[in-house]
C-alpha positions in Angstrom: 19.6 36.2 15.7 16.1 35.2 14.4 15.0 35.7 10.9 11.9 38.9 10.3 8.8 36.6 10.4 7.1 37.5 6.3 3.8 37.4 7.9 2.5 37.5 4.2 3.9 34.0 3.7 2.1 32.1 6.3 -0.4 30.3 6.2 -3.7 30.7 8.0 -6.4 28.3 8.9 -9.7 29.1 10.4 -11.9 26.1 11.3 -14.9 26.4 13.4 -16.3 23.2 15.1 -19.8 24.5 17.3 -18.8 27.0 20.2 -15.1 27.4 19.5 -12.7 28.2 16.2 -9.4 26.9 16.2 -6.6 28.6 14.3 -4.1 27.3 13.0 -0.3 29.5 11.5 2.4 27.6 9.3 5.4 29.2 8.1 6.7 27.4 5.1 10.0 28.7 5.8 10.7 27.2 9.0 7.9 24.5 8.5 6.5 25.4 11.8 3.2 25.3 12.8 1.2 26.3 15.8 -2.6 26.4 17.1 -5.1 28.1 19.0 -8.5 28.1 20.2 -10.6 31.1 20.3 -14.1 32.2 20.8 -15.6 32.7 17.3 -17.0 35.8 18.1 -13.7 37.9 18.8 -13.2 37.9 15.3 -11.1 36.7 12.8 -8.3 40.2 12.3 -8.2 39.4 16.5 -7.5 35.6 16.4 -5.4 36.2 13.4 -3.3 38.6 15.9 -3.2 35.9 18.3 -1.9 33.2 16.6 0.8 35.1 15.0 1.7 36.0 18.3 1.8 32.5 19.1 4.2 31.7 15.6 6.8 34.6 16.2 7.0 33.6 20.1 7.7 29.8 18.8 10.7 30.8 16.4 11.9 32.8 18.4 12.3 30.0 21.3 13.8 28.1 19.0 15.9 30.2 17.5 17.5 30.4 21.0 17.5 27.0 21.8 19.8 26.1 18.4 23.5 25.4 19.1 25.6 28.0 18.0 28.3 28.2 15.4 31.8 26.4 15.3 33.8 29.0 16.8 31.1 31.1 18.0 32.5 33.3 21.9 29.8 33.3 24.3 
């Protein structure tokens, strides 16, 4: 079972380079980190959804990929 994602806790990056703003999510928990690209003009509470998105789809992946327990009936 995955952990509850503390979306207060992670880290957020905006960084806009000409046309395009990339986005960037770390959760020091799990020290994982993921991107995105986005048009600058959708906004920052939309891109903020986005990556998030992005961060809660990646730990949960792999929190399904992890071996299980010793002893653990499938």
């Amino acid at each position: 079972m995955a952990r509850k994602l503390n979306e207060q806790r992670v880290i957020i990056e905006f960084l806009q380079s000409g046309s395009y703003v990339k986005v960037s999510a770390f959760d020091p928990v799990s020290m994982v980190e993921v991107s995105i690209v986005g048009d600058p003009a959708s906004g920052e509470a939309v891109l903020k959804h986005a990556v998030l998105r992005k961060l809660k789809y990646v730990l949960e992946k792999k929190s399904q990929s992890q071996p299980r327990g010793r002893g653990t009936v499938v």
